[in-house]
C-alpha positions in Angstrom: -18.0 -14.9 -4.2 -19.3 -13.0 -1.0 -21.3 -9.7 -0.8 -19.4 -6.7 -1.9 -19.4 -3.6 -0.2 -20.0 0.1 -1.7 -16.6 1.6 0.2 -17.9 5.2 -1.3 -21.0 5.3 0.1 -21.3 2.8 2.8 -23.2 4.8 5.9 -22.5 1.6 8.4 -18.6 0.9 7.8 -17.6 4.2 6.6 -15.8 6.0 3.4 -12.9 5.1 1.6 -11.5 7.8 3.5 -11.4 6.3 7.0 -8.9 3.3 5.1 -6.8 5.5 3.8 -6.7 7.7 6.8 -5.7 4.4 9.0 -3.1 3.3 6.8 -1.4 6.6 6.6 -1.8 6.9 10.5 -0.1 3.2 10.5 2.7 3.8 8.2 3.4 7.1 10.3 3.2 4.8 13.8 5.2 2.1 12.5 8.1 4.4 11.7 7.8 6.5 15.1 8.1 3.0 16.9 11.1 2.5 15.4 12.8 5.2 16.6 14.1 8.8 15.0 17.3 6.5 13.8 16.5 4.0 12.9 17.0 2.7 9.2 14.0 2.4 7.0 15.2 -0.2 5.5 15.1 -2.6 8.3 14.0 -6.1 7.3 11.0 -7.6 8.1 7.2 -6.9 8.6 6.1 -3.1 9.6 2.7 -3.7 9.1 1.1 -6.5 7.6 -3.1 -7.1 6.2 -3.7 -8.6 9.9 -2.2 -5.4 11.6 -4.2 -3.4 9.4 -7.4 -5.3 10.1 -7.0 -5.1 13.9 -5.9 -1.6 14.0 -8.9 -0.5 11.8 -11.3 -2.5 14.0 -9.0 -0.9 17.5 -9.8 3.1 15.7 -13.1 2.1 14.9 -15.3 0.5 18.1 -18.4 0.2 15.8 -17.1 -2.1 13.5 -16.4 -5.9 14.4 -13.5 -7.3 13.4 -14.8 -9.5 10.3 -16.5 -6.3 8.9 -12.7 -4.8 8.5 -11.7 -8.0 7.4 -13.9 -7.4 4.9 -13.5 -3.7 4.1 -9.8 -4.7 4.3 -10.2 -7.1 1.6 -12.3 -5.7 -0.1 -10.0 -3.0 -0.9 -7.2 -4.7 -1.7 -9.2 -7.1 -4.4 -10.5 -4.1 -5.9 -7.1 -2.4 -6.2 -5.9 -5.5 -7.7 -8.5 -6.1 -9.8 -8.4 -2.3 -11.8 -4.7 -3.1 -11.9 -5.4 -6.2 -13.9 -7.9 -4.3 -15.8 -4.9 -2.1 -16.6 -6.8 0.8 -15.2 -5.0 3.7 -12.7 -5.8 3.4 -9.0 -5.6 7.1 -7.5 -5.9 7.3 -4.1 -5.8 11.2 -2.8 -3.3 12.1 -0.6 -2.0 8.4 -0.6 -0.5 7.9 -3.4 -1.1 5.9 -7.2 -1.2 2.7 -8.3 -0.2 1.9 -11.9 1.2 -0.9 -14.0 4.1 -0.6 -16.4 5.3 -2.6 -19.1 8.9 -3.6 -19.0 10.3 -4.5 -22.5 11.6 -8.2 -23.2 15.7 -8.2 -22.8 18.4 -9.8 -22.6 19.2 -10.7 -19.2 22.7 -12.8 -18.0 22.2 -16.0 -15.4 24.3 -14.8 -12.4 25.5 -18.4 -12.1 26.8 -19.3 -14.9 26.6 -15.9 -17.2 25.3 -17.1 -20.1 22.4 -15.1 -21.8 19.1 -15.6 -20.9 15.7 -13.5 -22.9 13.8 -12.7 -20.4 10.4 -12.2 -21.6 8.1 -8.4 -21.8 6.2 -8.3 -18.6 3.6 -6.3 -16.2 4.2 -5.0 -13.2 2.9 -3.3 -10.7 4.1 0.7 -9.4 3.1 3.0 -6.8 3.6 6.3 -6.7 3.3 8.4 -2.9 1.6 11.2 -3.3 2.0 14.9 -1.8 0.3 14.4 1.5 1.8 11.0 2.6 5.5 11.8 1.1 5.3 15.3 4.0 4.1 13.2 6.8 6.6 10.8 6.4 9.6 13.9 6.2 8.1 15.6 9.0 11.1 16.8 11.2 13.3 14.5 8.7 15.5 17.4 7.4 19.0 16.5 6.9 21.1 19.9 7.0 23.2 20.7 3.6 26.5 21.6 3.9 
């Protein structure tokens, strides 16, 4: 495959750090642009891998587009590939990736309702953590009553 790059200790495209700092500024301008009321759980894209890429090359001049393509990507594949690994991906501030197992079962066809096993499986959970979880609920209270 291509040339990997060191995201901890890379002088010319930056930390880690500046990723993780531009998706949480992305998630956090996504949801202003929709609006104070509008429902989160409004259907279709907020942000997808190009936004990301052209925002990260938009907040940082320096960098041409292919090289955040590439940090980008590189990211990603690495988070997915310590997932497969079964290793914990802990991203401060952000938030955690893990895997959990979910026990075979049995399951019912919605069709027709007849049992189905449905086989033990892997998959893949994320946990916010502190930081992005208070920037999202920023002037979100809901009064109690």
């Amino acid at each position: 495959m291509g040339e990997r790059l060191n995201l901890t200790a890379s002088a010319r495209f930056g930390t880690l750090d500046i990723m993780i700092g531009t998706l949480a500024v992305e998630f956090q301008t996504a949801r202003a642009a929709e609006g104070a009321g509008a429902s989160l759980t409004k259907k279709g894209p907020g942000m997808t891998k190009s936004g990301l890429i052209l925002r990260l090359a938009e907040l940082r001049p320096h960098l041409f587009q292919r090289e955040a393509q590439r940090i980008v990507t590189t990211v990603f594949e690495e988070i997915t590939a310590a997932l497969a690994r079964g290793d914990r991906v802990e991203l401060r501030g952000f938030g955690a990736f893990s895997i959990k197992r979910r026990d075979s079962r049995v399951g019912r066809n919605p069709r027709t309702g007849a049992s189905v096993n449905v086989d033990q499986k892997l998959v893949p959970f994320f946990k916010t953590g502190k930081q992005l979880r208070e920037r999202l609920n920023q002037g979100n209270s809901q009064p109690t009553s």
